[in-house]
PQR file of N, CA, C, O and H, with PARSE charges and radii, in Angstrom:
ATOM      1  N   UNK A   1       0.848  -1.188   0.000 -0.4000 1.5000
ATOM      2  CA  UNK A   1       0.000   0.000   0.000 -0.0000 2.0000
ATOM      3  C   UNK A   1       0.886   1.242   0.000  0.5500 1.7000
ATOM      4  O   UNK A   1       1.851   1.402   0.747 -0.5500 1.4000
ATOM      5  N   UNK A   2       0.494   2.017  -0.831 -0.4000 1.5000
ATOM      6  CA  UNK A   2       1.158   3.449  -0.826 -0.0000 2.0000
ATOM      7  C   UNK A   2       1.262   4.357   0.562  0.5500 1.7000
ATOM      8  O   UNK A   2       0.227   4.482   1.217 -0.5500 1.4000
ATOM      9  H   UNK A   2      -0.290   1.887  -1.438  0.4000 1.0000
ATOM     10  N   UNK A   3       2.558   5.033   1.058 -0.4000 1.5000
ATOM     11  CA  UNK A   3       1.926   5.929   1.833 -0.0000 2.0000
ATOM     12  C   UNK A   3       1.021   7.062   1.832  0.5500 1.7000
ATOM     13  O   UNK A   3       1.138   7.755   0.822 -0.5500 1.4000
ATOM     14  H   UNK A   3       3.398   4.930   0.525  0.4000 1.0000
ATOM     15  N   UNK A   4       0.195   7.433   2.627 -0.4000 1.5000
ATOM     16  CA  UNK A   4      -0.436   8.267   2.698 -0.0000 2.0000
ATOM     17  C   UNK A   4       0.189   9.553   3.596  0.5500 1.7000
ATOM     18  O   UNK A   4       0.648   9.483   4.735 -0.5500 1.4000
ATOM     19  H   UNK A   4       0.100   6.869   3.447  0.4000 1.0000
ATOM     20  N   UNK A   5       0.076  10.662   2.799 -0.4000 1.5000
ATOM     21  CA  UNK A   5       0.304  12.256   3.166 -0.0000 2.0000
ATOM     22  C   UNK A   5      -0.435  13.257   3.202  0.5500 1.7000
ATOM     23  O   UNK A   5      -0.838  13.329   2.041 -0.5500 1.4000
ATOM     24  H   UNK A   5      -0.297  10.718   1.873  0.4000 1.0000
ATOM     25  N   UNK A   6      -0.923  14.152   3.811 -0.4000 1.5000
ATOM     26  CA  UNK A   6      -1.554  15.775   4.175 -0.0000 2.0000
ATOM     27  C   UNK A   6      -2.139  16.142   2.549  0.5500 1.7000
ATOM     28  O   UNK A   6      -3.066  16.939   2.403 -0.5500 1.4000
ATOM     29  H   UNK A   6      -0.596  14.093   4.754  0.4000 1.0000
ATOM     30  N   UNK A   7      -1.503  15.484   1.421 -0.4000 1.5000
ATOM     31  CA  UNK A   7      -1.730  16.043   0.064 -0.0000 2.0000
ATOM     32  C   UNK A   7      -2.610  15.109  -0.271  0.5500 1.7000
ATOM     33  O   UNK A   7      -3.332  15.416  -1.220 -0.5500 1.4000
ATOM     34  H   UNK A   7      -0.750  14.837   1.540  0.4000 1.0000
ATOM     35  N   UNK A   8      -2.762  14.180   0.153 -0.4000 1.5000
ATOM     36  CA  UNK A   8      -3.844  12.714  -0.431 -0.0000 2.0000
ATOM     37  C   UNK A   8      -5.045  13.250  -0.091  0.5500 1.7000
ATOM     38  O   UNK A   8      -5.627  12.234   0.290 -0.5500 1.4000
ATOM     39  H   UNK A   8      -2.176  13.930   0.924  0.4000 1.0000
ATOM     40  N   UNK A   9      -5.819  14.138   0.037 -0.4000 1.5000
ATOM     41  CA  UNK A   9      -7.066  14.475   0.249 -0.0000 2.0000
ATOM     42  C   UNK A   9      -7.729  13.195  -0.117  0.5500 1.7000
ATOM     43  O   UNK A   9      -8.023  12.425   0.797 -0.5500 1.4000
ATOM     44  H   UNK A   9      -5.347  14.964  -0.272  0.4000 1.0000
ATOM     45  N   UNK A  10      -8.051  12.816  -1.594 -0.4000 1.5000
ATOM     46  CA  UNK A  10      -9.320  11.892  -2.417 -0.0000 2.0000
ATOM     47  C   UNK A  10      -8.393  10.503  -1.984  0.5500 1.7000
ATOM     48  O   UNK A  10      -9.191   9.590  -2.190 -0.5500 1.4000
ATOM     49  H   UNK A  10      -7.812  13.442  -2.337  0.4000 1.0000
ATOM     50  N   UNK A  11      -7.317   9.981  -1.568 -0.4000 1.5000
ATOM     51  CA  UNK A  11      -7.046   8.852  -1.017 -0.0000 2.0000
ATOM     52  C   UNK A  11      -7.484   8.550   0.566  0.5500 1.7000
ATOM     53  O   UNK A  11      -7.942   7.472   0.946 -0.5500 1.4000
ATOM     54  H   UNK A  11      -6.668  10.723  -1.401  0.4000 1.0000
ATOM     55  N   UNK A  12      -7.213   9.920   1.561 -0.4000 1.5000
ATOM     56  CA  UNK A  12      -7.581   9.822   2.214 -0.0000 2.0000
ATOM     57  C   UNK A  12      -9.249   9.486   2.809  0.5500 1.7000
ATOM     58  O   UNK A  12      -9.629   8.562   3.529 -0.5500 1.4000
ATOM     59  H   UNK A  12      -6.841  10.796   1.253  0.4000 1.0000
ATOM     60  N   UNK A  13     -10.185  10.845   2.076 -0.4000 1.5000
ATOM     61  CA  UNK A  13     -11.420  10.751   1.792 -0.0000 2.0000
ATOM     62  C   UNK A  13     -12.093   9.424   1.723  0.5500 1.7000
ATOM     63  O   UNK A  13     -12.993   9.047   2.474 -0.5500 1.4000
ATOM     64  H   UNK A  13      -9.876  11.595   1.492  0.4000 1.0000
ATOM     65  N   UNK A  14     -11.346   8.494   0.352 -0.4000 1.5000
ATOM     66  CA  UNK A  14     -11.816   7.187   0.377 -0.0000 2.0000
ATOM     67  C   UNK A  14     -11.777   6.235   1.489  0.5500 1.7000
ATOM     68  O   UNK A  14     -12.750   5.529   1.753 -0.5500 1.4000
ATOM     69  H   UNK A  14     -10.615   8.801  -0.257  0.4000 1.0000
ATOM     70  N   UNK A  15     -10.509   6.191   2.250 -0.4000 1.5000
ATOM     71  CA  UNK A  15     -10.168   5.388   3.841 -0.0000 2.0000
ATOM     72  C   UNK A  15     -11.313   5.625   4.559  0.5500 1.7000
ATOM     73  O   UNK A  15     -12.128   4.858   5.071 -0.5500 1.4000
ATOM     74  H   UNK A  15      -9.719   6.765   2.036  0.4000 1.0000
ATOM     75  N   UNK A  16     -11.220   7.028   4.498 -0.4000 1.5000
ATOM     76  CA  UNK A  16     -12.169   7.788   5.755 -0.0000 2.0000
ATOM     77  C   UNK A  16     -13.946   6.899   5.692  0.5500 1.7000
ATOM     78  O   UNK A  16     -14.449   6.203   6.574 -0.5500 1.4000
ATOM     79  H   UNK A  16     -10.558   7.652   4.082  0.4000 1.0000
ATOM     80  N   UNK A  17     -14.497   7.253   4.399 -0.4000 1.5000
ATOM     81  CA  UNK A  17     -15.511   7.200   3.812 -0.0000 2.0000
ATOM     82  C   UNK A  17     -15.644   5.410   4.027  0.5500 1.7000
ATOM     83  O   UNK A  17     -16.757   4.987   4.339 -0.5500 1.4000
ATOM     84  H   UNK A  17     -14.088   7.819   3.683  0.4000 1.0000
ATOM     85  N   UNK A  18     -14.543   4.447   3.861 -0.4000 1.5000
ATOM     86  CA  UNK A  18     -14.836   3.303   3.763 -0.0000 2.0000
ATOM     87  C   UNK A  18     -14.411   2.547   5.641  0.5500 1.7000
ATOM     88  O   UNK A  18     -14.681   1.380   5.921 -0.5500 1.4000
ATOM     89  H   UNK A  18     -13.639   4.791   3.608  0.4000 1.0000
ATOM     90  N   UNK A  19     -13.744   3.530   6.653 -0.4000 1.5000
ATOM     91  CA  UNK A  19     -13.704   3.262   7.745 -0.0000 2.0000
ATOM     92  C   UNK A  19     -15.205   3.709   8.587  0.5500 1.7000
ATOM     93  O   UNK A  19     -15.703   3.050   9.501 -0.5500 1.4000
ATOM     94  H   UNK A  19     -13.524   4.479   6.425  0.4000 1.0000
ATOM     95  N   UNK A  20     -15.667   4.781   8.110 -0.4000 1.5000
ATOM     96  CA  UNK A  20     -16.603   5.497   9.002 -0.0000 2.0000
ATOM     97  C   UNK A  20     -17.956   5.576   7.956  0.5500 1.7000
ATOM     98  O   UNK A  20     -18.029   6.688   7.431 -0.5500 1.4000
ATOM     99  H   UNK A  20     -15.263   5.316   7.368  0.4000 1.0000
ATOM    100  N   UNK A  21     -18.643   4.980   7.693 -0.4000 1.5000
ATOM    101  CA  UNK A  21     -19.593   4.636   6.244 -0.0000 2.0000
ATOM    102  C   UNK A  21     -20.463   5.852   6.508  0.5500 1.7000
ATOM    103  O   UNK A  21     -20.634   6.787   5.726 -0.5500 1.4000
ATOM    104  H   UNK A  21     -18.583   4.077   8.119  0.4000 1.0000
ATOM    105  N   UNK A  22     -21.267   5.632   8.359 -0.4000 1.5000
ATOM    106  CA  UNK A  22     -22.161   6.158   8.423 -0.0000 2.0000
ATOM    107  C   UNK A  22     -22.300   7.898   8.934  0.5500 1.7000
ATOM    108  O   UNK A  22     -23.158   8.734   9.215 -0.5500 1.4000
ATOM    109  H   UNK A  22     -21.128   4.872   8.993  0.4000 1.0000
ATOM    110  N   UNK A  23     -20.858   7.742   8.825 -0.4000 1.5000
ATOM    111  CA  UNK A  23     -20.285   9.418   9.811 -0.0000 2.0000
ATOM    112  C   UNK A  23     -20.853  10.394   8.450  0.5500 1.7000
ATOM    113  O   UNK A  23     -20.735   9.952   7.307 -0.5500 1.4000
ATOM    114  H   UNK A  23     -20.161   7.062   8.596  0.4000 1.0000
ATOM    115  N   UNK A  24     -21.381  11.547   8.676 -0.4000 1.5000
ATOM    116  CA  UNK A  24     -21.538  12.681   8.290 -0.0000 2.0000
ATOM    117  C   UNK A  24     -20.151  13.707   8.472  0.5500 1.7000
ATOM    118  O   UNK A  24     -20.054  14.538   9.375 -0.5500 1.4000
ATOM    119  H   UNK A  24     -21.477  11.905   9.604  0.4000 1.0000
ATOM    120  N   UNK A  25     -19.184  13.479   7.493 -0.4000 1.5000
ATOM    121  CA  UNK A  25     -18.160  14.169   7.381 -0.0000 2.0000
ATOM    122  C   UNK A  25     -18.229  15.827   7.802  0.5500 1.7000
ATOM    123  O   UNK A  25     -17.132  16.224   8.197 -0.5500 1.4000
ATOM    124  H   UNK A  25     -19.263  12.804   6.759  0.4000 1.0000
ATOM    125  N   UNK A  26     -19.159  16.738   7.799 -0.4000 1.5000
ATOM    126  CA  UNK A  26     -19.589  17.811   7.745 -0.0000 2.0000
ATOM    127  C   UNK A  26     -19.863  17.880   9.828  0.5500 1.7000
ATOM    128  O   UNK A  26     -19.791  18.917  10.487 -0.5500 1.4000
ATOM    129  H   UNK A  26     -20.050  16.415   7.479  0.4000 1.0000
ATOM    130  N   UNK A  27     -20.010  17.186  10.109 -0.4000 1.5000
ATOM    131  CA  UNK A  27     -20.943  17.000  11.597 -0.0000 2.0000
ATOM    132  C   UNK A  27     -18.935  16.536  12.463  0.5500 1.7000
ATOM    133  O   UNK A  27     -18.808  16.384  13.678 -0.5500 1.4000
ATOM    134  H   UNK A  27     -20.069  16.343   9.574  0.4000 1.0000
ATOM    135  N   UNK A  28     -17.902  16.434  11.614 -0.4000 1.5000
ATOM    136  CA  UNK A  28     -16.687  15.949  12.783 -0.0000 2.0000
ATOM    137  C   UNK A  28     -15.650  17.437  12.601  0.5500 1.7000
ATOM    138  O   UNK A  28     -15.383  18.204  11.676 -0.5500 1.4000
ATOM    139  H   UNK A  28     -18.005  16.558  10.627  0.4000 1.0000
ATOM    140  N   UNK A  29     -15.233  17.293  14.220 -0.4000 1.5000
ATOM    141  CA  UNK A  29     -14.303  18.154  14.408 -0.0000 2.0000
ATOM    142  C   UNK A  29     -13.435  17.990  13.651  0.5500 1.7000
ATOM    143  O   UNK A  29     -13.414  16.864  13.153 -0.5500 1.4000
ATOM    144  H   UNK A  29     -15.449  16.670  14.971  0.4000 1.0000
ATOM    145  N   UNK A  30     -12.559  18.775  13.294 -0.4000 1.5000
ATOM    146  CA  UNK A  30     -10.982  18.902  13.244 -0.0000 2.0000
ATOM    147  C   UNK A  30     -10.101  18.484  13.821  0.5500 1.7000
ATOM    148  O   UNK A  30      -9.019  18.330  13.256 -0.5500 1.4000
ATOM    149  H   UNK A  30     -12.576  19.689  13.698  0.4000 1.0000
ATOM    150  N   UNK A  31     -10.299  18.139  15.240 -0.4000 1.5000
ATOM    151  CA  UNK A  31      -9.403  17.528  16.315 -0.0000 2.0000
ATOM    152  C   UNK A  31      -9.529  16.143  16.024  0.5500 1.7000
ATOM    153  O   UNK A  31      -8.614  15.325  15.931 -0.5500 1.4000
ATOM    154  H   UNK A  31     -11.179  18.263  15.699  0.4000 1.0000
ATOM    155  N   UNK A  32     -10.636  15.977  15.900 -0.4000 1.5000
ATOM    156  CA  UNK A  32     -11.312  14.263  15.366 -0.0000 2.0000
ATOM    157  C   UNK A  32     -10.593  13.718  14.579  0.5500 1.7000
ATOM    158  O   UNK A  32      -9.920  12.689  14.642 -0.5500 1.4000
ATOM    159  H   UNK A  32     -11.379  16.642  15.975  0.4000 1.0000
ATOM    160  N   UNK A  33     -10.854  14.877  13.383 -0.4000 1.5000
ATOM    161  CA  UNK A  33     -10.778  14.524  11.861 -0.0000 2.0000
ATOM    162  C   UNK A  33      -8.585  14.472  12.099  0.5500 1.7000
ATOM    163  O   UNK A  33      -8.100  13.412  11.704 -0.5500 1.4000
ATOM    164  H   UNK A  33     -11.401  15.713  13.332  0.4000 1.0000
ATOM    165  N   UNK A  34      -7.996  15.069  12.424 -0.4000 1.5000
ATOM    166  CA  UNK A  34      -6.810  14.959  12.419 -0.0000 2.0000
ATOM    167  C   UNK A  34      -6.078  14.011  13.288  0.5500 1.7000
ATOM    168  O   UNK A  34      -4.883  13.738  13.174 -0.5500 1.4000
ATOM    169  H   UNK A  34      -8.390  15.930  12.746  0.4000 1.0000
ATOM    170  N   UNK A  35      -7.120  13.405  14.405 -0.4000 1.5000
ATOM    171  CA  UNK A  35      -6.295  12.023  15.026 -0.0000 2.0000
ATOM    172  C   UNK A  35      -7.002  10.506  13.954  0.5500 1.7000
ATOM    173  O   UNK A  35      -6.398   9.435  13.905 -0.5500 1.4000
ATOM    174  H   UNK A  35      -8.091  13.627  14.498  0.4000 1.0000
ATOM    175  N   UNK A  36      -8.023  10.701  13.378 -0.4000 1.5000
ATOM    176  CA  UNK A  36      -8.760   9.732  12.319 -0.0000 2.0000
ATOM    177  C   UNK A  36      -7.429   9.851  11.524  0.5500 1.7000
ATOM    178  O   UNK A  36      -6.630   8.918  11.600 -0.5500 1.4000
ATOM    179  H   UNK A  36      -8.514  11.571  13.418  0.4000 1.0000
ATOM    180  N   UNK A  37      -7.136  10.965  10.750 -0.4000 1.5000
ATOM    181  CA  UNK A  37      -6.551  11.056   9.555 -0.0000 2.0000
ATOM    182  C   UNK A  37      -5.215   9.940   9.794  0.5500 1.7000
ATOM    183  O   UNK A  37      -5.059   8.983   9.036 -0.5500 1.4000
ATOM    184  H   UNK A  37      -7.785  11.723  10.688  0.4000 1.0000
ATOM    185  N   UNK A  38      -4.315  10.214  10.930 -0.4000 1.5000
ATOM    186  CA  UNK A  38      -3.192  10.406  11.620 -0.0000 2.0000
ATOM    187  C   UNK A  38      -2.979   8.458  12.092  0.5500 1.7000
ATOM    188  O   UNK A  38      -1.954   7.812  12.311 -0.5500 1.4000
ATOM    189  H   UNK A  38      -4.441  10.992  11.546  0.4000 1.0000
ATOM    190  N   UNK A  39      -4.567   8.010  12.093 -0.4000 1.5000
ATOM    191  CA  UNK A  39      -4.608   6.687  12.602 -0.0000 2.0000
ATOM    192  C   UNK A  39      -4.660   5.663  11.580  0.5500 1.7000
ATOM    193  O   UNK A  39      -4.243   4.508  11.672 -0.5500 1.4000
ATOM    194  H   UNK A  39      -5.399   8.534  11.915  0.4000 1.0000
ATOM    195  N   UNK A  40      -5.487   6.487  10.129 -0.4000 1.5000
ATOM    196  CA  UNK A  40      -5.251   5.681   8.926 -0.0000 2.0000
ATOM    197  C   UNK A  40      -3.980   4.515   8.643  0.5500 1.7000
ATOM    198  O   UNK A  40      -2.790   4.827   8.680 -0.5500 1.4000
ATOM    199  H   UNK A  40      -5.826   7.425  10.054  0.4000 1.0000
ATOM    200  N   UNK A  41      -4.429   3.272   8.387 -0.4000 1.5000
ATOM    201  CA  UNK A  41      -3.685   2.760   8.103 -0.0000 2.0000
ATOM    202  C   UNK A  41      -2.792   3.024   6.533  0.5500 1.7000
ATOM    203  O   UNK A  41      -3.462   2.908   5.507 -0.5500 1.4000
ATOM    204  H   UNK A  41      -5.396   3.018   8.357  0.4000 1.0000
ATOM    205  N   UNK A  42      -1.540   3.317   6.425 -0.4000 1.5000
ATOM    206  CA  UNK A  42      -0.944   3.735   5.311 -0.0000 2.0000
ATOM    207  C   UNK A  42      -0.627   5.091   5.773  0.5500 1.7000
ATOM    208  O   UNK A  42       0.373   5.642   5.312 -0.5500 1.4000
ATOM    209  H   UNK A  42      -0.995   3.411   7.258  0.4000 1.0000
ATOM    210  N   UNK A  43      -1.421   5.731   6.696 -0.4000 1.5000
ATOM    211  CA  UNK A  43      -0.998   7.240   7.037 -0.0000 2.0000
ATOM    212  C   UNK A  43       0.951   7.352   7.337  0.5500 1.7000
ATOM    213  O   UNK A  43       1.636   6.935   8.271 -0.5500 1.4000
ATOM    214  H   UNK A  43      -2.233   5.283   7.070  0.4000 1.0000
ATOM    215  N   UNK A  44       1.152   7.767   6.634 -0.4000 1.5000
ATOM    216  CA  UNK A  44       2.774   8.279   7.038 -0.0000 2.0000
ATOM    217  C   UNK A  44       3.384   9.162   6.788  0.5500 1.7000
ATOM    218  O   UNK A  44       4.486   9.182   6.238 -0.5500 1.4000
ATOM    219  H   UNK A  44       0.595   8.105   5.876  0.4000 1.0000
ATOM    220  N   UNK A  45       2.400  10.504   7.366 -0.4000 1.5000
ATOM    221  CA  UNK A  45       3.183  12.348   7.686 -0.0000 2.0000
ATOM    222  C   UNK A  45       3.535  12.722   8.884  0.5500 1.7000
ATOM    223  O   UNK A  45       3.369  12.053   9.904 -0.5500 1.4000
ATOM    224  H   UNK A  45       1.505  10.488   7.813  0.4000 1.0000
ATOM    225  N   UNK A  46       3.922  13.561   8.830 -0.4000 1.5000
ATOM    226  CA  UNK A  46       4.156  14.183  10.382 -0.0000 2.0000
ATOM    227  C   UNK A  46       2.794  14.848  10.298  0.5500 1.7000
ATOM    228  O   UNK A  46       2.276  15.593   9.465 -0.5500 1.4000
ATOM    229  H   UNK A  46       4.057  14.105   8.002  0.4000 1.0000
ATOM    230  N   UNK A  47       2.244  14.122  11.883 -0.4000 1.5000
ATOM    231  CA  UNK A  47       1.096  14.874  12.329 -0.0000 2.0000
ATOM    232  C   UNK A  47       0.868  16.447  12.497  0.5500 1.7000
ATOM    233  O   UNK A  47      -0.195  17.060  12.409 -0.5500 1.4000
ATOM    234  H   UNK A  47       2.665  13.517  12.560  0.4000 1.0000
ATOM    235  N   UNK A  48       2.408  17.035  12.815 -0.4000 1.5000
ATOM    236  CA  UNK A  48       2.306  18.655  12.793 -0.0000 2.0000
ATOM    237  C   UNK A  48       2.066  19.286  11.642  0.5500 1.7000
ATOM    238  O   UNK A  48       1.761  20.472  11.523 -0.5500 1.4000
ATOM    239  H   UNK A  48       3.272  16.537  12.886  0.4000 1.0000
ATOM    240  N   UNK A  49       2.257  18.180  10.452 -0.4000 1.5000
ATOM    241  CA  UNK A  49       2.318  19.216   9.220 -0.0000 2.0000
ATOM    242  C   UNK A  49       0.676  19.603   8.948  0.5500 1.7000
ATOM    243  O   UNK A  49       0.435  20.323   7.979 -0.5500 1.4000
ATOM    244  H   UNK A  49       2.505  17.216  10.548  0.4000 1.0000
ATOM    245  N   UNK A  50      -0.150  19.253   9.571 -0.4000 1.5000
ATOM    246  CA  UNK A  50      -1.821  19.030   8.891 -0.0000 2.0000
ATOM    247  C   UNK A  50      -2.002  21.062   9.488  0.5500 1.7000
ATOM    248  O   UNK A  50      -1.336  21.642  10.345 -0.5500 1.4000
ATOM    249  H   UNK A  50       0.046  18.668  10.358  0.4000 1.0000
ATOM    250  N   UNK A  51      -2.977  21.538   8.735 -0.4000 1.5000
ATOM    251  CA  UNK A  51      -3.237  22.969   9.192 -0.0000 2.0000
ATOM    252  C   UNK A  51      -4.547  22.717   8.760  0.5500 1.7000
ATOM    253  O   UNK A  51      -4.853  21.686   8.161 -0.5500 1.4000
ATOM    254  H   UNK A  51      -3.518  21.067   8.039  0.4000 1.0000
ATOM    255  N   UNK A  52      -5.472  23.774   9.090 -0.4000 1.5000
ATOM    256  CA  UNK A  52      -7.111  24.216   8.677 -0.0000 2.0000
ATOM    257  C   UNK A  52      -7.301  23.804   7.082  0.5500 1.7000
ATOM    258  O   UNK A  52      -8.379  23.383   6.660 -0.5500 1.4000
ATOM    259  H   UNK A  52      -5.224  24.611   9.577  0.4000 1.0000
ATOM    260  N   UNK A  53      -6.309  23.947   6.371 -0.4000 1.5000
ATOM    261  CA  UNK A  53      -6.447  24.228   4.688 -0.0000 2.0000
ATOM    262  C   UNK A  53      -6.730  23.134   4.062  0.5500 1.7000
ATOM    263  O   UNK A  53      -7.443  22.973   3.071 -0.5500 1.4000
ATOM    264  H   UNK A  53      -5.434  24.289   6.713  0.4000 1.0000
ATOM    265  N   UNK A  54      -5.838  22.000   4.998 -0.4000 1.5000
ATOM    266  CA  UNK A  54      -5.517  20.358   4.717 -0.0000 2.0000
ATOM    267  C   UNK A  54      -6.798  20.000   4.830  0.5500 1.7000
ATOM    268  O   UNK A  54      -7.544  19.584   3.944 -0.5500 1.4000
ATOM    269  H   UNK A  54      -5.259  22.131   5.803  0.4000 1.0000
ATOM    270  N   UNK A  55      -7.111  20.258   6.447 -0.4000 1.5000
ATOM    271  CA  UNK A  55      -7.993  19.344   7.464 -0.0000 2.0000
ATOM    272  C   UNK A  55      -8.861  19.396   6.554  0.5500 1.7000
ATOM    273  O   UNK A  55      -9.051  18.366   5.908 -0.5500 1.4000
ATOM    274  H   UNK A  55      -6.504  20.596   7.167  0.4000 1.0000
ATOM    275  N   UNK A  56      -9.836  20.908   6.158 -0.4000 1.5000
ATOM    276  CA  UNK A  56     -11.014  21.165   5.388 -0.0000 2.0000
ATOM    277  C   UNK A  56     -10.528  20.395   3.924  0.5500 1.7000
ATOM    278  O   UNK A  56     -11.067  19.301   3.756 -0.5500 1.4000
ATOM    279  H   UNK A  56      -9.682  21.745   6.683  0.4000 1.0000
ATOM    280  N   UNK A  57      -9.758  20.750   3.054 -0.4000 1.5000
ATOM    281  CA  UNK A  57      -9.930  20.197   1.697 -0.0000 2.0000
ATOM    282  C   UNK A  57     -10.105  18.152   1.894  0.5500 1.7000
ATOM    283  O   UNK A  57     -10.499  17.407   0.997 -0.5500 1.4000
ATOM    284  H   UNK A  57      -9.320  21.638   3.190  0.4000 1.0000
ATOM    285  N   UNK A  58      -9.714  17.758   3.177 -0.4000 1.5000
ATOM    286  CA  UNK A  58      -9.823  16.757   2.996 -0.0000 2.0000
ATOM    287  C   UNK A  58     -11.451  16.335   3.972  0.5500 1.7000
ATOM    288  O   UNK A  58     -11.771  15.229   4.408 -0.5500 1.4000
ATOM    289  H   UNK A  58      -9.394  18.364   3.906  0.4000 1.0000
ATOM    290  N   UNK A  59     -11.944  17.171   4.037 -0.4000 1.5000
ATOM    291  CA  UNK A  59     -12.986  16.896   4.762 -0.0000 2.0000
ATOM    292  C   UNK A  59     -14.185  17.195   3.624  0.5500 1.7000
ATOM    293  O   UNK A  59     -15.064  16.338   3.536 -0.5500 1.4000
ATOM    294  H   UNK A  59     -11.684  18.070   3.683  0.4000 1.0000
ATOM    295  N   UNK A  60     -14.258  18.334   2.776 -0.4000 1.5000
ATOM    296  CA  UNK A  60     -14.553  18.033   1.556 -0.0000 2.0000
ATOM    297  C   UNK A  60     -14.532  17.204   0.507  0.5500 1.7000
ATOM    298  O   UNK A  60     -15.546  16.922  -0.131 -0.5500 1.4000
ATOM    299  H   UNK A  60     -13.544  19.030   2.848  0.4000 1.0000
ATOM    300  N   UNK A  61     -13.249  16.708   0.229 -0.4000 1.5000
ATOM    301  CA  UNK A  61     -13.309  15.366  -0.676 -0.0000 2.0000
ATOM    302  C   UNK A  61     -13.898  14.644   0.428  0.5500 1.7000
ATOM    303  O   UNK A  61     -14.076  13.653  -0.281 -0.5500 1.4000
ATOM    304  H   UNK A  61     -12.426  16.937   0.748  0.4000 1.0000
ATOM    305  N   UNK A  62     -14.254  14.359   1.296 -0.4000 1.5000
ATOM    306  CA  UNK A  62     -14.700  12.947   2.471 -0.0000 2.0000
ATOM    307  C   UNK A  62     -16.028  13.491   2.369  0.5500 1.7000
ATOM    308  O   UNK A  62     -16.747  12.499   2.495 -0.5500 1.4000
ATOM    309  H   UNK A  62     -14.110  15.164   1.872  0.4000 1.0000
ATOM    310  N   UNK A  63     -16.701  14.405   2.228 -0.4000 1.5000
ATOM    311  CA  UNK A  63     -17.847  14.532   2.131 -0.0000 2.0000
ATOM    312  C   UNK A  63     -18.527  14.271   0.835  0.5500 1.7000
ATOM    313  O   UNK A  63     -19.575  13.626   0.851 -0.5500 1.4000
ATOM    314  H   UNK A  63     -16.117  15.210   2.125  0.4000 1.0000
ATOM    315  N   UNK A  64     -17.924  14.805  -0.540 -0.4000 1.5000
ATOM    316  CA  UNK A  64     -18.265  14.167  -1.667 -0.0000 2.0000
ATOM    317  C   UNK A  64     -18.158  12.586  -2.118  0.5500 1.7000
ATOM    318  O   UNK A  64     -18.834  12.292  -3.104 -0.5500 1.4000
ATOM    319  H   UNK A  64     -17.072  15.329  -0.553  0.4000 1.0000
ATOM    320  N   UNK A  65     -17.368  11.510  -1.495 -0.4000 1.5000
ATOM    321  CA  UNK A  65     -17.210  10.080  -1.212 -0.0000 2.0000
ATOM    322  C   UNK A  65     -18.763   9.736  -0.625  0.5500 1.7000
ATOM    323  O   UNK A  65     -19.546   9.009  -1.237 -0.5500 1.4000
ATOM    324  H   UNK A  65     -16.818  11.748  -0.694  0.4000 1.0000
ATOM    325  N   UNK A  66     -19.102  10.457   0.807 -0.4000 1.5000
ATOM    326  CA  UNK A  66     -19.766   9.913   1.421 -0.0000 2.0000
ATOM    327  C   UNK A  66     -21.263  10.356   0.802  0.5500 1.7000
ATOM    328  O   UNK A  66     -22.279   9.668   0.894 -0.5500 1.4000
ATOM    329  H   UNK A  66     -18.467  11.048   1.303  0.4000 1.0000
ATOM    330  N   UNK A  67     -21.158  11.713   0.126 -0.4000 1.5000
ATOM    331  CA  UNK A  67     -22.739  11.942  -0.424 -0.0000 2.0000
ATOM    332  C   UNK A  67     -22.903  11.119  -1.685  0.5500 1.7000
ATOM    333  O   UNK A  67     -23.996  11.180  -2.248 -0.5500 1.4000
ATOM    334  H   UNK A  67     -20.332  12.272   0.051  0.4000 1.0000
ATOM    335  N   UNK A  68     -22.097  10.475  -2.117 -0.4000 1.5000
ATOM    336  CA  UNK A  68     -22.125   9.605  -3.578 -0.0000 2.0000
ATOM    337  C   UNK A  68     -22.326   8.261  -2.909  0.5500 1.7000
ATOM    338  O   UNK A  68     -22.701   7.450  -3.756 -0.5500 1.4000
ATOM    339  H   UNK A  68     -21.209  10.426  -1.660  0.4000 1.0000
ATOM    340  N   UNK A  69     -22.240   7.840  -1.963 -0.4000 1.5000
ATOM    341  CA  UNK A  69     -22.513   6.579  -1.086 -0.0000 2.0000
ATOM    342  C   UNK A  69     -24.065   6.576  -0.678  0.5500 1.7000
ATOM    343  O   UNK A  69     -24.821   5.686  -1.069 -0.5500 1.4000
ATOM    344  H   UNK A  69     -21.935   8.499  -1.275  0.4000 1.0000
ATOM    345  N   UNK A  70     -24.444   7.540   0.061 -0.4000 1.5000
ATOM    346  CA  UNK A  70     -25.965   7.701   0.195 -0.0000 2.0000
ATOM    347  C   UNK A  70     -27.015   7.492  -0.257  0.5500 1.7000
ATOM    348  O   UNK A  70     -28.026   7.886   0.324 -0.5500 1.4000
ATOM    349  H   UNK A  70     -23.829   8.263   0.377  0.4000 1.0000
TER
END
């Protein structure tokens, strides 16, 4: 499996979307969303590097995964 990085938004999104089916991406913190991200299996960044810009663009692609699932 590839590693995963802060830039994988739509790789991440997919993990997210296929770990948490029924989560409403829109309804999780940031604090959440960055120890989830951080716990991914394949995840391998430095946890300091994630900022607001990351967290959200990847919480967006995780929300378009999960509204195409619905």
């Amino acid at each position: 499996m590839p590693k995963i990085t802060w830039t994988d938004a739509e790789d991440i999104a997919i993990a997210l979307c296929d770990k948490f089916p029924d989560q409403d991406p829109l309804k999780v913190r940031f604090t959440d969303l960055h120890t989830w991200v951080t716990d991914l299996e394949g995840f391998a960044d430095d946890p300091a590097k994630s900022n607001e810009a990351k967290l959200e663009a990847i919480q967006m692609a995780w929300y378009e995964e999960w509204k195409d699932n619905q």
